[in-house]
Each structure stands twice: as C-alpha cells, then as structure tokens.
C-alpha positions, 0 to 999 in steps of 0.5 A: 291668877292675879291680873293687871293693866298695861297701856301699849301706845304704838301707833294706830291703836285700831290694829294694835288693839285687834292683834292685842285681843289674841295674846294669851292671858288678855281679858280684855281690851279698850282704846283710848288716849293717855299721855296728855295735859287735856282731860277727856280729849276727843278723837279730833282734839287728839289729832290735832296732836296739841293735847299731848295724847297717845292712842294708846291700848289698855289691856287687862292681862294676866300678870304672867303673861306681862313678857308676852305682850311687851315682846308683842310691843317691839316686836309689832312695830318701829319703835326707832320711828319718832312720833309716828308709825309708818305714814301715820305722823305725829305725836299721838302715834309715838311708841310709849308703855305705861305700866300699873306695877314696878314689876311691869315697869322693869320688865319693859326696861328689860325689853327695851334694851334687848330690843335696841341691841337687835334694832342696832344690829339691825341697822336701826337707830334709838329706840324712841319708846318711853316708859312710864312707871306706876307711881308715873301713870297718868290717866286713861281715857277711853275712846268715843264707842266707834273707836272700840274693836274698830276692826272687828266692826269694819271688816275692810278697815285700814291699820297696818303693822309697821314691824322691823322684822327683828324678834325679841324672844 
C-alpha cells in the first residue's frame, strides 16, 4: 500500500488533528504551520497572523483513502468562513488544502465543487478553500513539541468543530 502526505489547514489544528488520527488508513499525524513567508515560524509569531501561516495538519495517509480525509475536511468544518473558524479569527485559521500528488490535487478540486453545490443549497455562500498542488507546495514546519496531540495530552482542553451540517459523500 503506497502512502502520501496531505496537509488539511482548517481551523484550530488541535482538534482537526485529534479527529484526523481516526480516518482509516491514517499513520501518522503532526501539526504545524504551512502557507507563509517565515521559515520556522513559532506558534506566537504564527498568531500574530503577520507570517502568512495556516495551522495546518500533516497526514501520512494511504493514497486510497485521499477521498475520505478530503470528505472529512468539508464535511468538519465552515469552509465558507473567511479567515477563521467560528471565534477562532484570523488568517492562520483560514480553510486551505495542500496536496503532495496530482492526484490528490484533482481529487480535492473534485471535493471542492461538490461541497459549494451542497454549501449553496444549503443557504451558504463561496467556498473560501484554497488548494495547492504538488508543484505548489510550500514548506511545512512542525509545531513546538506541546502542540502535538494536544488533546490526547490535555484531556479537558477547548477545540471545537465548527461543521455545516452538510455531508459530501
């Protein structure tokens, strides 16, 4: 079974991460940032929102299961939100993909338009997601340690879901 990264930036990426680690054929995860001009931005420097930086989820997944995480993306959160999940706001939360295959990059494209016909049906306006391809793909940083599997580690911690309601599939 061949496997590949996808990078899922959809909000708070302690939940996205947490929820992630369950899709079938996931084997790993890490957060971190990706998107920005800084090199090895910090969590603060991130926050300010002045490094262009999304918190973004890196998933070593099985390239079967590309479909599944990519439904779990618009399906797990307000894609139609600019630059911010729910009271989470600014930039660094905004509703990005980054694919490592031209496959990956297609499929996304594919789930993007079928999330905007639901999302429209729906009452909701444009999806604000933005993809990037493989010959696109900018560089990932890993989060400081405490960032990884925050929620595993601190059991009463705070990272909402902030879905539509529509489903994808």
């Amino acid at each position: 079974m061949s496997t590949e990264k996808l990078y899922l930036a959809m909000g708070c990426f302690w939940g996205v991460e947490k929820a992630a680690k369950l899709l079938p054929g996931v084997h790993n995860t890490e957060v971190g940032y990706m998107g920005g001009h800084a090199e090895n931005p910090t969590y603060t420097q991130v926050c300010t929102g002045l490094t262009g930086h999304a918190e973004t989820v890196e998933l070593e997944i099985d390239s079967d299961q590309i479909d599944t995480a990519l439904q779990f993306f618009f399906e797990n959160h307000d894609p139609t939100q600019v630059d911010g999940q729910g009271n989470d706001l600014g930039t660094q939360y905004r509703s990005v993909i980054f694919t490592s295959t031209k496959a990956a990059y297609e499929a996304a494209l594919k789930w993007r338009q079928q999330a905007q016909e639901k999302l429209t049906a729906a009452g909701y306006g444009p999806v604000t997601t933005t993809i990037y391809g493989p010959n696109e793909l900018p560089a990932f940083w890993p989060a400081e340690e405490y960032h990884q599997d925050y929620l595993a580690k601190n059991p009463g911690g705070y990272c909402p879901v902030h879905a539509t309601g529509i489903k994808c599939g």
